[in-house]
Structure formats: C-alpha cells, structure tokens
DRENDO-1510 file (C-alpha; in Angstrom, 1 decimal, always signed):
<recs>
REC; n; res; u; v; w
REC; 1; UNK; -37.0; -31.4; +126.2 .
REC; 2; UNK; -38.2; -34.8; +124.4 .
REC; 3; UNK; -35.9; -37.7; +124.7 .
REC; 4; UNK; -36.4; -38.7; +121.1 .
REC; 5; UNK; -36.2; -42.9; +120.6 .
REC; 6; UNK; -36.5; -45.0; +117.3 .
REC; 7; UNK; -39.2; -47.6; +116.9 .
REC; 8; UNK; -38.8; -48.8; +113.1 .
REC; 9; UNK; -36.3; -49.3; +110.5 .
REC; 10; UNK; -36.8; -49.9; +107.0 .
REC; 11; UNK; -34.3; -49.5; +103.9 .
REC; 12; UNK; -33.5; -50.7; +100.4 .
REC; 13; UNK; -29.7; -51.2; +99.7 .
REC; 14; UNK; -27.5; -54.0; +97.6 .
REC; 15; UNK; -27.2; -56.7; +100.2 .
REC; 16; UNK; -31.1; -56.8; +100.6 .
REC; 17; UNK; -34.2; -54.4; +101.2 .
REC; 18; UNK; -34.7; -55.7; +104.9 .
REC; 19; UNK; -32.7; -54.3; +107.9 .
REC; 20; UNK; -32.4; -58.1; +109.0 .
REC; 21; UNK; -31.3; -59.7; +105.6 .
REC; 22; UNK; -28.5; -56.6; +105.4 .
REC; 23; UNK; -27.1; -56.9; +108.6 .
REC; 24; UNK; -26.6; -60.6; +107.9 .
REC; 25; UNK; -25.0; -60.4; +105.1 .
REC; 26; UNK; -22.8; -57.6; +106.4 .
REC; 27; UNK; -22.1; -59.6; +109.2 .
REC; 28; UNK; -20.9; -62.7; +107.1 .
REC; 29; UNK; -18.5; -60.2; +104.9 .
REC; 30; UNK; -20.4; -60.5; +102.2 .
REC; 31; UNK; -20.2; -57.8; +98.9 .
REC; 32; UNK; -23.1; -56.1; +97.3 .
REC; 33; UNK; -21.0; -54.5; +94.8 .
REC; 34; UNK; -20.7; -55.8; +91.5 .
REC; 35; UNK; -20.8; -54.8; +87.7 .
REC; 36; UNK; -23.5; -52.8; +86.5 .
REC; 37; UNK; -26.3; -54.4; +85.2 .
REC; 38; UNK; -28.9; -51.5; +85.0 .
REC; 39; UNK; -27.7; -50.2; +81.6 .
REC; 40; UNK; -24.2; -50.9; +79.3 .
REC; 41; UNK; -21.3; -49.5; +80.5 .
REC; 42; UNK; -18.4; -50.1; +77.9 .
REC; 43; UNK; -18.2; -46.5; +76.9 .
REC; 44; UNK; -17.6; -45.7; +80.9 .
REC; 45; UNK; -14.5; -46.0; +83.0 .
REC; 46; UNK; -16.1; -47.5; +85.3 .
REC; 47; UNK; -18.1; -50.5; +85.4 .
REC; 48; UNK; -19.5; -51.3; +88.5 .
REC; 49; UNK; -21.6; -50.0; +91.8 .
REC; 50; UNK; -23.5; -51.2; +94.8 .
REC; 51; UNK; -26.4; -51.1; +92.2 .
REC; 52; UNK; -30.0; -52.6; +93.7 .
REC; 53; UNK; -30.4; -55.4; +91.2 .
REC; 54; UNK; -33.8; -57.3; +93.1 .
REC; 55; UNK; -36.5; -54.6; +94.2 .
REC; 56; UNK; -40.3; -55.4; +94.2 .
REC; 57; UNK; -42.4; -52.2; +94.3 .
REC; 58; UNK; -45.7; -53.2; +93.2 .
REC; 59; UNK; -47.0; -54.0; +97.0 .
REC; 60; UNK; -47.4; -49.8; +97.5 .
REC; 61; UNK; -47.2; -48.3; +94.2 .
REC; 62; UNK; -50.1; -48.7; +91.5 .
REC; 63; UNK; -49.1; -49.5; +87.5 .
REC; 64; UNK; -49.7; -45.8; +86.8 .
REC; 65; UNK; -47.7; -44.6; +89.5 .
REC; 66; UNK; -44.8; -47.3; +88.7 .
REC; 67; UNK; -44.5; -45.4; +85.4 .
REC; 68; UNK; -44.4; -41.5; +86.7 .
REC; 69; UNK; -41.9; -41.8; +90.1 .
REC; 70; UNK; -38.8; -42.5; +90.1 .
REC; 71; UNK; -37.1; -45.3; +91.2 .
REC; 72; UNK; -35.6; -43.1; +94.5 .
REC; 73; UNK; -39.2; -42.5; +95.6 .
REC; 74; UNK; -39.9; -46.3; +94.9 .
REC; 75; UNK; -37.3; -47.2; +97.1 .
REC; 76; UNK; -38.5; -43.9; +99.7 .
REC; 77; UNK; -42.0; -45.7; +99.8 .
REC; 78; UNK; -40.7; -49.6; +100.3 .
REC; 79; UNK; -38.3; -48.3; +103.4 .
REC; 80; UNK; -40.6; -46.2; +105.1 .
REC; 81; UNK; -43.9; -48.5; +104.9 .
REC; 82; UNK; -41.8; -51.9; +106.5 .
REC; 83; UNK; -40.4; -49.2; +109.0 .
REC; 84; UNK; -43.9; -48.5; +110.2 .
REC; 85; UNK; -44.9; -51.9; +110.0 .
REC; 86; UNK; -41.9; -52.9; +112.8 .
REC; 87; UNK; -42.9; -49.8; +114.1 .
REC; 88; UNK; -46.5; -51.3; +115.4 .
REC; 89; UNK; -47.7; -47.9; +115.0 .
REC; 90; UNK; -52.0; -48.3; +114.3 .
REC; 91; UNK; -52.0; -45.8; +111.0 .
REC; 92; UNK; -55.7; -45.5; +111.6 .
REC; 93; UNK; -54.9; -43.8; +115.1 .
REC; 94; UNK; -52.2; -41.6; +114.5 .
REC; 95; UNK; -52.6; -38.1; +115.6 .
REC; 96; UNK; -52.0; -36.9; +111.8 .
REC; 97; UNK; -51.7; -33.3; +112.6 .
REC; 98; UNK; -48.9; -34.6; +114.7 .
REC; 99; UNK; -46.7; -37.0; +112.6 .
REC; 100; UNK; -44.1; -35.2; +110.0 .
REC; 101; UNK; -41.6; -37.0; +107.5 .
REC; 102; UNK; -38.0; -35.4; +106.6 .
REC; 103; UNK; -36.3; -37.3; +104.1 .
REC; 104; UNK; -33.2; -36.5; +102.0 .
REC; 105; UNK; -31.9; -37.1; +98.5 .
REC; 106; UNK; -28.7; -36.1; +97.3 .
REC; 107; UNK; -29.9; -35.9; +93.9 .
REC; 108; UNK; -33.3; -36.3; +93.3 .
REC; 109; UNK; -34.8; -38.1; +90.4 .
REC; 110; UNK; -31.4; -37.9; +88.6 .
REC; 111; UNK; -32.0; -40.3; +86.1 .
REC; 112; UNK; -35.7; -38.9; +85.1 .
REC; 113; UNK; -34.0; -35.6; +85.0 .
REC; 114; UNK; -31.3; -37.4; +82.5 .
REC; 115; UNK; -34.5; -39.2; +80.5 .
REC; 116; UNK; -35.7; -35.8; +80.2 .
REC; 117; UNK; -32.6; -34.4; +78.9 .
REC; 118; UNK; -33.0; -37.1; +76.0 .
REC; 119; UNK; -36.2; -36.2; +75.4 .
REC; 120; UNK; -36.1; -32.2; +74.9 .
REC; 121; UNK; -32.8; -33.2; +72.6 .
REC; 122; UNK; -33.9; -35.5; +70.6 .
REC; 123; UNK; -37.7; -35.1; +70.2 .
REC; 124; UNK; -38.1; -31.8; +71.4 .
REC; 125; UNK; -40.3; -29.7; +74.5 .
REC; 126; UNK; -43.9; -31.1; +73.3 .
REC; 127; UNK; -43.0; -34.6; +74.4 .
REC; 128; UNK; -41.8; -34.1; +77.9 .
REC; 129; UNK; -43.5; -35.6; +80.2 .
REC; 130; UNK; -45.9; -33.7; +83.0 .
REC; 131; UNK; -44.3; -35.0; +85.4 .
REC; 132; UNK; -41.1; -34.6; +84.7 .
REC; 133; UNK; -40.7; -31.5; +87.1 .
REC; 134; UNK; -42.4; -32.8; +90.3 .
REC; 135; UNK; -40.0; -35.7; +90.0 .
REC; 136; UNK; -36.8; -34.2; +89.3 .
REC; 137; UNK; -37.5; -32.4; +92.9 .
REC; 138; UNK; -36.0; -33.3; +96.2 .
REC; 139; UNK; -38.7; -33.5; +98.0 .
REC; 140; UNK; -40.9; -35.8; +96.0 .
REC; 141; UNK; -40.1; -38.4; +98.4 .
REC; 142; UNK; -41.4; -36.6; +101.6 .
REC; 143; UNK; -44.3; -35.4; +99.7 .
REC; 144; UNK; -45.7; -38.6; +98.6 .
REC; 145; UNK; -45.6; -40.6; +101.5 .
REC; 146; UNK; -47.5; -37.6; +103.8 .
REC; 147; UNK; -50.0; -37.3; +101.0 .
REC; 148; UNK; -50.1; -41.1; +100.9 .
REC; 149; UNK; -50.8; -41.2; +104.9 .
REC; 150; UNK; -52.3; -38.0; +105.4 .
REC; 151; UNK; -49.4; -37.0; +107.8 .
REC; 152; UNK; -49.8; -32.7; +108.3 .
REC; 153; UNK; -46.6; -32.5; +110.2 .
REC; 154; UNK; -43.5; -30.9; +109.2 .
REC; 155; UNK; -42.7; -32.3; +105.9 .
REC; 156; UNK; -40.0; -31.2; +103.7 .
REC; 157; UNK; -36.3; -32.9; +102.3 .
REC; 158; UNK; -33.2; -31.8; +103.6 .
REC; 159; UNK; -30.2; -31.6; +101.0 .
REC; 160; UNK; -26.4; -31.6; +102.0 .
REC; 161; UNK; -24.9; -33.6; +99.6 .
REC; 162; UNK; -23.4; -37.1; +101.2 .
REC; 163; UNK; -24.8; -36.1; +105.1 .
REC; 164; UNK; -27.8; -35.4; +103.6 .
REC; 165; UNK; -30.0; -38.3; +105.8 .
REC; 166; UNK; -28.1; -37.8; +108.9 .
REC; 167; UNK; -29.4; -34.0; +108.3 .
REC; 168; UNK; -32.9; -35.5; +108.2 .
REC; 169; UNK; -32.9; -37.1; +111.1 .
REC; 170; UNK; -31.2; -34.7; +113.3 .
REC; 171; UNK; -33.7; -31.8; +111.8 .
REC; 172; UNK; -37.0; -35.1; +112.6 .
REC; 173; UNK; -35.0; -35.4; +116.1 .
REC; 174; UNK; -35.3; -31.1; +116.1 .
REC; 175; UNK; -38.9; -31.1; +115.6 .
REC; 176; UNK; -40.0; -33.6; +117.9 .
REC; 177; UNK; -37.9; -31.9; +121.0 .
REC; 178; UNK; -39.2; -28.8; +119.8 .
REC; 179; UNK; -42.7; -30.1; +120.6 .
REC; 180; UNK; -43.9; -30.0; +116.8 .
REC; 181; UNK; -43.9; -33.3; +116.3 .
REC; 182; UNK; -45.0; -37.0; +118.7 .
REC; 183; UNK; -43.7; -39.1; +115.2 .
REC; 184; UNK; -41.5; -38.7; +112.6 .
REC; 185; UNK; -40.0; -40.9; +109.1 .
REC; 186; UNK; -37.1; -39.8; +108.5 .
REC; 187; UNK; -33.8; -40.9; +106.3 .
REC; 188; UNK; -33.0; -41.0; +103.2 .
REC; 189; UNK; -32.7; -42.3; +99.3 .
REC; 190; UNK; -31.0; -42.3; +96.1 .
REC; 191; UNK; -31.0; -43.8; +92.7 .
REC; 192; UNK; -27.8; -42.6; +91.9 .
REC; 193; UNK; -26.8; -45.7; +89.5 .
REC; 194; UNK; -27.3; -44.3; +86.4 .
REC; 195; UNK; -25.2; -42.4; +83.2 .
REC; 196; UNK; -25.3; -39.1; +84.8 .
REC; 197; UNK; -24.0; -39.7; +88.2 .
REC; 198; UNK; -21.5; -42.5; +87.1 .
REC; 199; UNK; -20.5; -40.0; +84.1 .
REC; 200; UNK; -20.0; -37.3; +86.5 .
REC; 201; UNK; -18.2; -39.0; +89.9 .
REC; 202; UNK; -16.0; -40.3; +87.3 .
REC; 203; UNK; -15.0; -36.9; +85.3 .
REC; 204; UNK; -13.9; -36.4; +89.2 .
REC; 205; UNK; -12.1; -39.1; +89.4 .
REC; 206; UNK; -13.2; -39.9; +92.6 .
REC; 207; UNK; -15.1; -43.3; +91.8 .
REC; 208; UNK; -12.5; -46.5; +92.0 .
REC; 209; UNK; -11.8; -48.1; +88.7 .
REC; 210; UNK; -11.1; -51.6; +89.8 .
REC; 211; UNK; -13.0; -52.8; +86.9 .
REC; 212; UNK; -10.8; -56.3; +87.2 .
REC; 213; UNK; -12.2; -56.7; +90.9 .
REC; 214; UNK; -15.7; -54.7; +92.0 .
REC; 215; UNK; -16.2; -56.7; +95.1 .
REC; 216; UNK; -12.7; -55.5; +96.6 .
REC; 217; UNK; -13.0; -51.7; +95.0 .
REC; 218; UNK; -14.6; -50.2; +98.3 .
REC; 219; UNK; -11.7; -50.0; +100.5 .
REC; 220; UNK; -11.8; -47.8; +103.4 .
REC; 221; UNK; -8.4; -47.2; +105.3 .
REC; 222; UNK; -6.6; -49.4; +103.3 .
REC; 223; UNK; -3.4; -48.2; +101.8 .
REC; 224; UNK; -4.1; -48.7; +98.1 .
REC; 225; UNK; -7.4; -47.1; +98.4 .
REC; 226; UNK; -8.0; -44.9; +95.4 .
REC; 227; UNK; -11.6; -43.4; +95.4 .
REC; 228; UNK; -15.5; -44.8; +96.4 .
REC; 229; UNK; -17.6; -46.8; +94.7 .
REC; 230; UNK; -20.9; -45.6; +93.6 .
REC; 231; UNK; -23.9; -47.1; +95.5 .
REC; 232; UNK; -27.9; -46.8; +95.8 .
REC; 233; UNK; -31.1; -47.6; +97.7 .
REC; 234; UNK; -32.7; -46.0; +100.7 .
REC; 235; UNK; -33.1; -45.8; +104.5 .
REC; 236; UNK; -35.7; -44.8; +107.0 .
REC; 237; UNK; -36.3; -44.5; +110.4 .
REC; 238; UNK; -39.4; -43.7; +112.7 .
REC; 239; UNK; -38.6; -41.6; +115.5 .
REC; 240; UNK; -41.0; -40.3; +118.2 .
REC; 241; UNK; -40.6; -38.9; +121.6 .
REC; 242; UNK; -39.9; -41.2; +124.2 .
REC; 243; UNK; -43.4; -40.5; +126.0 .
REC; 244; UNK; -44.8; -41.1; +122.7 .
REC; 245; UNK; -44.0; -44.4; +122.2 .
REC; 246; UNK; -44.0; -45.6; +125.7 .
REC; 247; UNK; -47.3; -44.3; +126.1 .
REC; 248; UNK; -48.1; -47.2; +123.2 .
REC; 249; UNK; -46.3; -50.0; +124.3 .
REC; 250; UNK; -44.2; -49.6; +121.3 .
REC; 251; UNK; -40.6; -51.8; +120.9 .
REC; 252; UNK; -38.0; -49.1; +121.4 .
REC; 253; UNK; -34.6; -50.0; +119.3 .
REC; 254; UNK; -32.6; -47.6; +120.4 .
REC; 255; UNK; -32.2; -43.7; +122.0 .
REC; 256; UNK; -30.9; -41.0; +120.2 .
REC; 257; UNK; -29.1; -38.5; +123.3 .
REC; 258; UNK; -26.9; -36.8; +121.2 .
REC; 259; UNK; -26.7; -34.9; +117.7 .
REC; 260; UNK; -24.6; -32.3; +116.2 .
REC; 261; UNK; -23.9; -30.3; +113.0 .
REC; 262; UNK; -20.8; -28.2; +111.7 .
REC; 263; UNK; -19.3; -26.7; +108.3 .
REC; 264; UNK; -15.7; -26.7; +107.5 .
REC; 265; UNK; -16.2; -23.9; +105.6 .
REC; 266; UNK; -12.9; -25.1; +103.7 .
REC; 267; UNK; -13.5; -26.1; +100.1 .
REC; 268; UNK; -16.6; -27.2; +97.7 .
REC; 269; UNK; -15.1; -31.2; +98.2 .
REC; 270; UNK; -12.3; -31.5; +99.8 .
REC; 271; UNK; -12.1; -32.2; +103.6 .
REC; 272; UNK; -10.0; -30.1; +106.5 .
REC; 273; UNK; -7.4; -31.7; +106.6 .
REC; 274; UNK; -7.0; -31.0; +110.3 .
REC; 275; UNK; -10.4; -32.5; +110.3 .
REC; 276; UNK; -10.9; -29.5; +113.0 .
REC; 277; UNK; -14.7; -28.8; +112.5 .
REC; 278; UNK; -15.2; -33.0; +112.5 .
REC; 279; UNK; -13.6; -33.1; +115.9 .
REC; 280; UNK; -16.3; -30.1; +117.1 .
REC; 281; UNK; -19.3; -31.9; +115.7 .
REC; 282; UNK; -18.3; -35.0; +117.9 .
REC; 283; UNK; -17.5; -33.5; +120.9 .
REC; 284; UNK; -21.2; -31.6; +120.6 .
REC; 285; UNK; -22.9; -34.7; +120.4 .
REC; 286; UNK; -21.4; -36.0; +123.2 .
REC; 287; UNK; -22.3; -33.2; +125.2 .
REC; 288; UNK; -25.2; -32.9; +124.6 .
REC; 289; UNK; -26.2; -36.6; +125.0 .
REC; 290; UNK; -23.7; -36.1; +128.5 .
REC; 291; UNK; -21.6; -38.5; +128.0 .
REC; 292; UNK; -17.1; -39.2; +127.8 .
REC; 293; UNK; -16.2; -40.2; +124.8 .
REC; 294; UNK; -14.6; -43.0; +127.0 .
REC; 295; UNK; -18.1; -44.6; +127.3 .
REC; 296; UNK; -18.6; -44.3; +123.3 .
REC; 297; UNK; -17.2; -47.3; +122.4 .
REC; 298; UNK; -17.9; -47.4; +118.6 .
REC; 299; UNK; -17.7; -45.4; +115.5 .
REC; 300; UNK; -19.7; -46.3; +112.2 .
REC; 301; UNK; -17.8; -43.8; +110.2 .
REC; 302; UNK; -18.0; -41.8; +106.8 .
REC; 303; UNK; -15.4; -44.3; +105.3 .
REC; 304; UNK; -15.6; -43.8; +101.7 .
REC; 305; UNK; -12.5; -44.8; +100.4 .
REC; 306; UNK; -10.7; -41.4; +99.4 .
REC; 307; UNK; -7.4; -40.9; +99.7 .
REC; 308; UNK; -7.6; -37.3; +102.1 .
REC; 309; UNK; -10.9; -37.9; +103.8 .
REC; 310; UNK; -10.2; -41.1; +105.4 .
REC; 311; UNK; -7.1; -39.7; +106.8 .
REC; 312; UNK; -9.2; -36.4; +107.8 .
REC; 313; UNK; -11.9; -38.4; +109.8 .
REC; 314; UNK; -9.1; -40.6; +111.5 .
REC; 315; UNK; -7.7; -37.0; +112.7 .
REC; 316; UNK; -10.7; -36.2; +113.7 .
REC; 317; UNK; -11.9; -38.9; +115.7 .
REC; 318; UNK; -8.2; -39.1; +117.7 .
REC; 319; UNK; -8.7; -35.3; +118.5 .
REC; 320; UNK; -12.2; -35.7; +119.7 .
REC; 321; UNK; -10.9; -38.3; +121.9 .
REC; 322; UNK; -7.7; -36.0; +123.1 .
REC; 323; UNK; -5.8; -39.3; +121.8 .
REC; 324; UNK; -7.3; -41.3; +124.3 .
REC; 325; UNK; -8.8; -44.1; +121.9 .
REC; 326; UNK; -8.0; -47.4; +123.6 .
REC; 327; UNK; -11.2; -49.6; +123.4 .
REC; 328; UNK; -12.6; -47.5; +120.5 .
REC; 329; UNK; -13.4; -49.9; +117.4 .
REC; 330; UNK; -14.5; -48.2; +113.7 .
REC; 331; UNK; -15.5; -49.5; +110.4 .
REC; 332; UNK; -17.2; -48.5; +107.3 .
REC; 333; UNK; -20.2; -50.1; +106.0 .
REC; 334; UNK; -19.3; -48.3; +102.2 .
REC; 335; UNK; -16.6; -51.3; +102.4 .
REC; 336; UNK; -19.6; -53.4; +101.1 .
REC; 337; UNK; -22.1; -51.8; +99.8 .
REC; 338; UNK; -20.5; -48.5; +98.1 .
REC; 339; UNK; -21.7; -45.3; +98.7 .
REC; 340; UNK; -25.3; -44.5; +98.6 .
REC; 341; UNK; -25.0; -40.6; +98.7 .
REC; 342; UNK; -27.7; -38.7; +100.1 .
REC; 343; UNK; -29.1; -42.5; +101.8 .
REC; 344; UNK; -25.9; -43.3; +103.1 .
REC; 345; UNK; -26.4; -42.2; +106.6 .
REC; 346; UNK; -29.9; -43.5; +106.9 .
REC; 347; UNK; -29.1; -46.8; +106.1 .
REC; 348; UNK; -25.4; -46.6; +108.5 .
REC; 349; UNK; -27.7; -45.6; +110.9 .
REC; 350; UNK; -29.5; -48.6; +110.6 .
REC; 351; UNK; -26.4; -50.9; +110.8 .
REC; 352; UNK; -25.3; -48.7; +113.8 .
REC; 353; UNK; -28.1; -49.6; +115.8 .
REC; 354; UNK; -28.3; -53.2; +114.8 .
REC; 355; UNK; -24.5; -53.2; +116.0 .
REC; 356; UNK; -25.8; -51.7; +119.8 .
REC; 357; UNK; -28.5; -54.2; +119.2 .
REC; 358; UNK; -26.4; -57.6; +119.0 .
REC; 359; UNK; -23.4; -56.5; +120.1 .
REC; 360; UNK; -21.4; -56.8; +117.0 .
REC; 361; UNK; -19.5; -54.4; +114.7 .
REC; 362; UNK; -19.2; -55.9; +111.3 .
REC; 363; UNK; -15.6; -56.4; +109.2 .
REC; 364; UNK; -14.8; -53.4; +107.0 .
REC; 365; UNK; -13.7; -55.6; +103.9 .
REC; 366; UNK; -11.1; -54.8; +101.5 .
REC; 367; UNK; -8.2; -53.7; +104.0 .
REC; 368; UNK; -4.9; -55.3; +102.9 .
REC; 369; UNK; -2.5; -52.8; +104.2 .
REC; 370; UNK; -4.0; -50.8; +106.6 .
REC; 371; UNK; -2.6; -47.0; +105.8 .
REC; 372; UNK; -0.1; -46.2; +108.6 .
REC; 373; UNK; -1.5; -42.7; +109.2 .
REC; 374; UNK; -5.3; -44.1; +110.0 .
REC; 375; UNK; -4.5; -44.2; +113.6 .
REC; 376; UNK; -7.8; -45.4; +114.9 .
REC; 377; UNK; -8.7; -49.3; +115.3 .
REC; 378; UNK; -10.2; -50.5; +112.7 .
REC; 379; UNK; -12.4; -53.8; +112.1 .
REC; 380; UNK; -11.0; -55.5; +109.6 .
REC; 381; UNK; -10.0; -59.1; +110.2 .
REC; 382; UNK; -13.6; -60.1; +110.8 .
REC; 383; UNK; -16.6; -59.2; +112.4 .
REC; 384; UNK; -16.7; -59.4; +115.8 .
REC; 385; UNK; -18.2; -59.4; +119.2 .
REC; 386; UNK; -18.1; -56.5; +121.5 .
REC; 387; UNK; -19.9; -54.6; +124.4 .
REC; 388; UNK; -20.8; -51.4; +123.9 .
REC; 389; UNK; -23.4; -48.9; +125.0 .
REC; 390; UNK; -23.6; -45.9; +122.7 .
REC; 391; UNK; -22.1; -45.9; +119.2 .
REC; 392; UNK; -22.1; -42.9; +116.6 .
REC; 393; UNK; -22.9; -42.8; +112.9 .
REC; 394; UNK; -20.5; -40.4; +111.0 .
REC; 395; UNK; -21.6; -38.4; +108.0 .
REC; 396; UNK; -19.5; -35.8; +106.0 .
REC; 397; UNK; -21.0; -34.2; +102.4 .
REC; 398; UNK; -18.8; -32.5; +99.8 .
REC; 399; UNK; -19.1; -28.6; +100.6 .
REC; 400; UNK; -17.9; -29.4; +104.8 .
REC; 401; UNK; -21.3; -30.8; +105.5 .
REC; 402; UNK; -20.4; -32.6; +109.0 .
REC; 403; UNK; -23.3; -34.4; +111.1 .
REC; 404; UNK; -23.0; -36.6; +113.9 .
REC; 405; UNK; -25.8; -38.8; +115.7 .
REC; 406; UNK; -25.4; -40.9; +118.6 .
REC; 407; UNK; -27.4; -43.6; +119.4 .
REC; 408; UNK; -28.0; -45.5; +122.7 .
REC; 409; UNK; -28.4; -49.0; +123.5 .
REC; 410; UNK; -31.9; -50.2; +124.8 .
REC; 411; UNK; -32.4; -52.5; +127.4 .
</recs>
C-alpha cells in the first residue's frame, strides 16, 4: 500500500489567504473575527463572523467567470493553484489520467442559491440565471479545477456536513493507496457568510451572540462558552504517494500514516455524549498509522465552542488515551477564526502541519475559565513551543460524521 505524503498547501481564511501569513497571525493570538461587513445585519441576532473581508481573485478567474461562480469556488480555485505552486509540481508533465481532485463544501453556492431565491420571488422563473443550477451544486468546485487542468482522475465532492474536508482527504488519501491515483487536491471551501446560513445557525441557536465583543465570541473549552461563530474561506492540500513525489525531488511537508472514519449514529446534531464512536475513530488511526497514542503528542481538535460537544470530544480523547494523557497538548484553531464548515478541516489541517513543522501549537484564545469537565490540557495562556512527532486533526459534522487524520513530521 502507498505511503501517501503532502507536498502543497494553499487556503483562503480570515487571518490571510497564505498558509504562512495565517499561521503567523495565529501564532501571535491574533482574531480574524469581527462584525460583518459583507451585507447589513441589524435585522439579525447576530452580527459578526470570521468573514474573508480581503480576497483577490482576478489572477485565475476571467471577468465573465467572476460574475457566474460563486465566491466558494473563487476561494476553491485561489487555494488549490498556490498549493500547486509550493507543490513544484511541472503542470505541463503531469500524468493527467493520473491526478484526481476531491474537494468538499458543506453547502455549496449557498448564497447564489439565496440570490436565486430572490429572483424566482420577485421577478419570476424567466430571469434566473443559466447558471444558477451548476453553481448551487457541491461539486462545482472539484469540477472546475479538473476541467481547468485537465486532471481525468477521480474527481467528485464529498459532503458530511462540518467533517466534510477531512472526508476529502481521507477518500484523495483512499484513492492514491488504492493505486488510482500518483496526485491528488484535496480540501475544502465555503462561503457560508451570508443571510441564509447566518439566518439559519441562528434559528438554532447555535451561533454565539456576543455582538458587544466578536473577537472573544469563539471560545472553545471555556466555561462561559455559549455557541460558534460562523466562519468562511477554503483549504487545500496536494497529496501524492510517497514514491510519487520522491521520484520528483519534490519538498515533502508532512506524512499522512493514519486515517479513520466513524458515525455515532446518535442524533441529526447533537454529539454522543459518551463520545464512544470519537474514541474508535482515534484509536483506528492510530492503528493503522502503528503508532501509541503516547507518541501522539498533539491534538488540533473540532473545538467549536458548544456547550455538549466540547465536553464530548474531551471524553473522547481521555478514553482513546485509556486516561493516560500526560504530555498531550490540544487547542482549537475556531478560537480565532470561527468556523468554516465544510473548509474547516482543510484549513486545521494546514495549521496541524505547520504546528509538526515549527514545533509550535498556537494559543486557543478566549479561555477565561477553563470548564472543569474539559479534562484534557489545553493551550491557552499562549502559544508555545513543543516537540512533537505526529499530531492529529479532529473533525466531527452534525448527523455523527467523525473523521480523524494523523499527520507525521518530516525530517
């Protein structure tokens, strides 16, 4: 079986479309969430997300094109074109029958499909758009970037709500053990800042209303904690086999041994609070990448800030350790930027291996009063230095979607 490696990283988020420019600011503390600047929210009860608010598009996207896609595959596009370009992969070379793309969006073109709403309302069917359906869909993303390269591989989105791009890159990781694949893009992205999705997270109530302080609303583990915050932007890896890329001198960032998947088969949002199935996805990762959980020394967890899921992952994690958890460090990377939905775990995965990278795990903000039953250590005084050698990204999606991917540190 392929030992799959990663040899790019790309992404769009609120602290900065470069992996580089994020993980600095994440590393100095700082917030990317703030009010809402997109469109006027006084009618809303909530006024503020991890909203992209600087975003160039025009170097991959013509003025016609601009106008049709949404801004999810405009931020699909960005990720996945700087990814190849750290990648050092010669585009002109590339066996295209054997290169694929996988990428996930929680919800699609949301706000086109909202636009369109408007439009069939108020003016009626003859003036929706033609390409209102194709970019509504899923897997518009995927779609235009193979027909942009020519890439013939496996090529399709993967959809499971917030673990939606830790889905995609365990099913790119699938297909290039499986032999179907030498490269994949995979990862994931959202425009999720817009009426609907704020409208509808909020008839939930499971969005934060701090409307007095945005930058301290995303509070993972914290005691007060009372919901997430709405974020956006996008994240993308290339993966290809090990042989692959050594076989092209390529810069290898980092391994991926280990990857897992489980339901909780429990309830359409909320999470076992036993965190049992959690616990299973982690200890299959590990065994399949062969390693104690002793010598995974880091956690980049799920974290979103609600009241039963942070407590559920805790559980989790202490189980999958059998309660032996000295030395383990966790934090949430949704403490600064919100939560990007279906590109939440592209982009964590990104941090993640940035973390194995330098050595660092970076604060998660916002914890004034740690809640007594998160019984894991968390990272919340400051960022700080630490040796590690694998490190896992968590990511758990309303319905019991659980993935786990464990990535190792390069020499």
């Amino acid at each position: 079986m392929e030992e799959v490696v990663v040899t790019g990283m790309g992404c769009v988020s609120p602290l900065g479309n470069d992996p580089e420019v994020l993980w600095k600011n994440l590393l100095a503390g700082k917030s990317g969430v703030s009010n809402i600047e997109r469109f006027n929210t006084d009618e809303y009860p909530v006024h503020f997300a991890g909203e992209v608010k600087v975003f160039d598009p025009t170097p991959y996207f013509t003025e016609k094109e601009l106008k049709r896609y949404p801004r999810n595959v405009l931020y699909a596009m960005h990720s996945a074109m700087t990814a190849l370009e750290q990648s050092g992969l010669d585009l002109k070379t590339v066996n295209h029958s054997r290169a694929g793309v996988i990428l996930a969006s929680g919800m699609g073109g949301v706000d086109v499909y909202y636009n369109g709403s408007l439009t069939l309302a108020n003016k009626g069917p003859k003036y929706l758009s033609p390409y209102f359906m194709p970019s509504v869909i899923s897997n518009l993303a995927s779609n235009f970037i193979s027909i942009r390269l020519g890439w013939m591989g496996p090529s399709f989105a993967t959809l499971s709500a917030c673990a939606s791009s830790n889905y995609s890159l365990i099913s790119a990781v699938d297909q290039i053990r499986l032999g179907r694949a030498d490269i994949m893009i995979a990862g994931g992205s959202e425009e999720s800042v817009g009426p609907l999705a704020l409208s509808g997270f909020s008839a939930m109530n499971a969005l934060s209303r701090r409307n007095d302080s945005p930058e301290t609303a995303s509070r993972p583990f914290d005691k007060n904690r009372n919901g997430f915050v709405l974020g956006e932007g996008a994240g993308v890896l290339i993966l290809e086999s090990r042989t692959h890329a050594e076989n092209r001198g390529a810069k290898i960032l980092a391994s991926v041994p280990g990857v897992s998947l489980t339901a909780d088969a429990y309830h359409i949002s909320a999470p076992r609070e036993d965190g049992k199935s959690v616990t299973n996805a982690i200890r299959y990762a590990l065994k399949e990448a062969k390693i104690k959980p002793q010598q995974l020394r880091y956690i980049n967890t799920h974290g979103t800030s609600s009241l039963r899921g942070d407590i559920a992952e805790s559980i989790a994690i202490y189980n999958a350790y059998d309660g032996k958890i000295e030395g383990l460090k966790i934090n949430s990377t949704k403490s600064l930027i919100g939560h990007l939905l279906g590109a939440a775990s592209a982009v964590e995965s990104i941090v993640t291996i940035l973390s194995l990278r330098d050595q660092k795990i970076h604060i998660s903000k916002n914890i004034e009063e740690k809640d007594p039953d998160i019984i894991i250590d968390v990272v919340d005084k400051e960022s700080i230095d630490y040796e590690f050698e694998y490190a896992i990204c968590n990511s758990l999606g309303f319905g019991g979607h659980n993935s786990v991917v464990i990535f190792g540190k390069e020499s």
